[in-house]
Structures are given as structure tokens and as C-alpha cells.
Backbone as JSON, one array per atom type, in Angstrom:
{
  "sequence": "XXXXXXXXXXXXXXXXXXXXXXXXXXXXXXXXXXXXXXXXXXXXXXXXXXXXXXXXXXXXXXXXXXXXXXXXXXXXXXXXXX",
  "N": [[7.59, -41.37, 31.58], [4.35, -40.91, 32.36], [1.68, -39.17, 30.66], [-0.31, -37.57, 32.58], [1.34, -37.72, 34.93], [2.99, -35.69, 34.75], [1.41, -33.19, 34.71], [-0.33, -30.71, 36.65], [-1.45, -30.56, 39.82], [-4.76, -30.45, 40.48], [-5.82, -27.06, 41.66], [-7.69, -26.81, 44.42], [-9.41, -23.96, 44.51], [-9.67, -21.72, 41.85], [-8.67, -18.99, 39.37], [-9.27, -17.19, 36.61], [-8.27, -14.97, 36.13], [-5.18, -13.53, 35.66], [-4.25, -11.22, 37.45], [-5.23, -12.17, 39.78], [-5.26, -14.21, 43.09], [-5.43, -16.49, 42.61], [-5.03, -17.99, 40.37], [-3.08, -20.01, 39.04], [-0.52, -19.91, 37.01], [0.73, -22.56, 35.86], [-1.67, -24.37, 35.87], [-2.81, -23.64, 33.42], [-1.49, -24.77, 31.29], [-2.69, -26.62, 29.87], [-5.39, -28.37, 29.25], [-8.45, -27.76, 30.39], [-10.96, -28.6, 32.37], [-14.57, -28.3, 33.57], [-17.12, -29.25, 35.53], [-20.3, -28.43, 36.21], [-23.22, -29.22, 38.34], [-23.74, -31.9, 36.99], [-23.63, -30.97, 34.25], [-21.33, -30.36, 31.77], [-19.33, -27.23, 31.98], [-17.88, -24.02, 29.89], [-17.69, -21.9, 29.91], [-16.75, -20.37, 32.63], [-15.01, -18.45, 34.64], [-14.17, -18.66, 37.41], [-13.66, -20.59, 40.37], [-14.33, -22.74, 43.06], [-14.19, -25.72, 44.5], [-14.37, -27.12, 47.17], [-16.18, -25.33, 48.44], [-18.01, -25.44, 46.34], [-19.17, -23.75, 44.45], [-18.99, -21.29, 41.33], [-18.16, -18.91, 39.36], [-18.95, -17.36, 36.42], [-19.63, -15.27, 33.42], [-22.15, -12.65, 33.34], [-23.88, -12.43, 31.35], [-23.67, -9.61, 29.01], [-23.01, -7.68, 30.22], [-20.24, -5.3, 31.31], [-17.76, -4.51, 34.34], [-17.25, -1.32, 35.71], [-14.28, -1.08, 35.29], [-14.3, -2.58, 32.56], [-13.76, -5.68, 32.74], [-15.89, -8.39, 32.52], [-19.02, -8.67, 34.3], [-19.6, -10.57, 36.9], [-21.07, -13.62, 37.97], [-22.38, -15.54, 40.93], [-22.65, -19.06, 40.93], [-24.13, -21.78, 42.84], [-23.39, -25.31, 43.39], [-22.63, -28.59, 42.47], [-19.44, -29.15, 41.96], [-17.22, -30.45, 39.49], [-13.55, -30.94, 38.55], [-11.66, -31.27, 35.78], [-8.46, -32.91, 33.85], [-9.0, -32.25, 30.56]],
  "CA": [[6.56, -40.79, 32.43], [3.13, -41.01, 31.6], [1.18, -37.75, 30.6], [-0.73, -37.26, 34.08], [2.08, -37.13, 36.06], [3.36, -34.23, 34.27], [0.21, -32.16, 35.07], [-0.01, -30.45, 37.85], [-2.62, -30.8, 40.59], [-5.73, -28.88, 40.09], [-6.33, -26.48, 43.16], [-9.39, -26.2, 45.05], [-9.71, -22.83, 43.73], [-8.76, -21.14, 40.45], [-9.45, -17.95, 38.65], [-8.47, -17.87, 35.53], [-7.69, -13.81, 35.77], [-3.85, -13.23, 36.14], [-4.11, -10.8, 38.5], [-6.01, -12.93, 41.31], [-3.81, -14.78, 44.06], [-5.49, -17.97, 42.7], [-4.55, -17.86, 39.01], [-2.09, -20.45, 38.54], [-0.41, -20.33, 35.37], [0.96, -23.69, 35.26], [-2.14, -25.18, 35.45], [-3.59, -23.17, 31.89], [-0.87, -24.64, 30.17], [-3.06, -28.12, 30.15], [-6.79, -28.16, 28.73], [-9.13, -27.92, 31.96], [-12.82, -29.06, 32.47], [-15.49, -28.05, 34.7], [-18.36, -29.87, 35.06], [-21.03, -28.41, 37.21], [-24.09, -29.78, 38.11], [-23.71, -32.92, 35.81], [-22.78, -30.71, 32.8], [-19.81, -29.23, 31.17], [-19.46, -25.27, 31.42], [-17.06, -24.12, 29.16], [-17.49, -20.29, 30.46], [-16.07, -20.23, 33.76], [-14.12, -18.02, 35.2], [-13.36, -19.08, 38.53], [-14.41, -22.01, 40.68], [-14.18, -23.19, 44.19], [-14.77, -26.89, 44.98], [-14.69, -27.07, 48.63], [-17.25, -24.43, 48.71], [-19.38, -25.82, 45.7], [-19.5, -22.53, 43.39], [-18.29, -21.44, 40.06], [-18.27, -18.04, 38.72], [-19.99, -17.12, 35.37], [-20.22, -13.93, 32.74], [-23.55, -12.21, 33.23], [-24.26, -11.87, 29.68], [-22.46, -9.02, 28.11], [-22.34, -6.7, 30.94], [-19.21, -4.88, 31.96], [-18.03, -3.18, 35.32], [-16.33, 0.07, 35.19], [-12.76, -1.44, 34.45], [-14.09, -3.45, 31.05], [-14.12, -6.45, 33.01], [-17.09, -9.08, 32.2], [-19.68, -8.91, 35.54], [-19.37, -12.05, 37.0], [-22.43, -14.07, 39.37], [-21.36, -16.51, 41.37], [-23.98, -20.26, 41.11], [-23.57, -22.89, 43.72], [-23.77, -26.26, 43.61], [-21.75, -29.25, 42.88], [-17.9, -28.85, 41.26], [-16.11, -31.38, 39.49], [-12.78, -30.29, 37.89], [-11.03, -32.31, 35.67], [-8.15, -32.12, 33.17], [-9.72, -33.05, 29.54]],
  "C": [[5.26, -40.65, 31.66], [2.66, -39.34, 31.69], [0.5, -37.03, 32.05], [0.41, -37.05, 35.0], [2.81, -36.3, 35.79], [2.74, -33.03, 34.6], [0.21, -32.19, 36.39], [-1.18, -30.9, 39.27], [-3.62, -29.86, 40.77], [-5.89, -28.55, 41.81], [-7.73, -26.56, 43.56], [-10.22, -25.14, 44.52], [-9.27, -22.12, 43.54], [-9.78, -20.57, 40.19], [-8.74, -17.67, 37.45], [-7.89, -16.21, 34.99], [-6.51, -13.77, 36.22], [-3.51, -12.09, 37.02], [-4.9, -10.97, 39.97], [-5.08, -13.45, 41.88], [-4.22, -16.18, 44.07], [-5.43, -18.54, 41.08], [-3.44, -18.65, 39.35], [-1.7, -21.02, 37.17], [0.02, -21.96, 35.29], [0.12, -24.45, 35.07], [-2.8, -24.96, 34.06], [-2.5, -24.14, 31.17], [-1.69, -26.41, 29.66], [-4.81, -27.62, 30.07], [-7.93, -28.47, 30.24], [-10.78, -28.28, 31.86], [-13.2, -29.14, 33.37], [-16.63, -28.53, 34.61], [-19.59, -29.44, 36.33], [-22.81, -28.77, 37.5], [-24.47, -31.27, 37.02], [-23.28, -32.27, 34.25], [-21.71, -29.82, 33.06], [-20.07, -27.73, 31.0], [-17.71, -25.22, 30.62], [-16.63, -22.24, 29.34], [-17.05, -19.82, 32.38], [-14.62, -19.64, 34.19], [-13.42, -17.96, 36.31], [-14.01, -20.34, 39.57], [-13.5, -22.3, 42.36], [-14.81, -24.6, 44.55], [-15.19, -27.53, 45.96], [-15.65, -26.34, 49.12], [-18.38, -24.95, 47.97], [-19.53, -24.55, 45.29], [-18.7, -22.05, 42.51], [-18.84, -19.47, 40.07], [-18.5, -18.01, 37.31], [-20.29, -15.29, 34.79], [-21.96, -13.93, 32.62], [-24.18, -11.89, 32.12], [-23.22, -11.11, 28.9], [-21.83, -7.85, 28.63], [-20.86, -6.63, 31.42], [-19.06, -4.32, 33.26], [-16.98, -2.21, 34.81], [-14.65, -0.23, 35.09], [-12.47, -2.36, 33.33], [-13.97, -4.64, 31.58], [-15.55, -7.28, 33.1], [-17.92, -9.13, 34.04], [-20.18, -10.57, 35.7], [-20.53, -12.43, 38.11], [-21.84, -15.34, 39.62], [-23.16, -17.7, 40.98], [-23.64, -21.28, 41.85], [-24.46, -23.97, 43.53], [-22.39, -27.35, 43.48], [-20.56, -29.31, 41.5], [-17.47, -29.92, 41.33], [-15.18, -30.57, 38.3], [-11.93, -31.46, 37.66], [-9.83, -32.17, 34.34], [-8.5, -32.88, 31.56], [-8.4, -34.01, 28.79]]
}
């Protein structure tokens, strides 16, 4: 079997926090790449492709449960696995 068909199928949309209902671990176990707008982000925390938007740490802010404050940026999502 070749390496690709081992990997799973990337979803539409993934968050890469384990307590979201779109966190799938099997796909972390496999190096992932987001490319939005023509470049590579490498800080992404969640991503919707059918919609066209990515989530993104706001710098260094926190909200009140120590979680990084996240802004969403829309445009165009490609997800791929490196």
C-alpha cells in the first residue's frame, strides 16, 4: 500500500483543539498543510474550506480560560497533507 492511502481524508473542517466536535485525532497523526491565500500558514488553528476561512492567534492575547484569542480571516483554503 502506498503511503496516501493510509492517510485519512482531510475534512472540510478541523480544529485542532481536542475538545471541539471537529478535532479529529487521526488526522494529527500525519503532518498537515494549510495554504491560504497562496501561502503557507503554519499557525492555524482551525479551518473551514467550504466556507473559505481559517482561524488565527491574535498575537499573545488570552481569553479568560488561558486559551489563545482567535480571529477568524476569509478567503481561499487549500489543505493538504505535507
Amino acid at each position: 500500500m502506498s503511503e496516501s492511502a493510509q492517510k485519512p481524508p482531510l475534512p472540510d473542517h478541523l480544529s485542532v483543539d481536542p475538545r471541539s466536535p471537529h478535532h479529529v485525532p487521526a488526522v494529527f497523526e500525519h503532518d498537515i498543510g494549510v495554504r491560504f491565500n497562496g501561502k503557507d500558514r503554519n499557525d492555524v488553528e482551525e479551518y473551514c474550506v467550504s466556507e473559505g476561512w481559517i482561524k488565527v492567534p491574535a498575537g499573545r492575547a488570552l481569553d479568560r480560560k488561558g486559551q489563545p484569542l482567535l480571529i477568524k480571516l476569509k478567503g481561499k483554503v487549500e489543505v493538504f497533507y505535507k
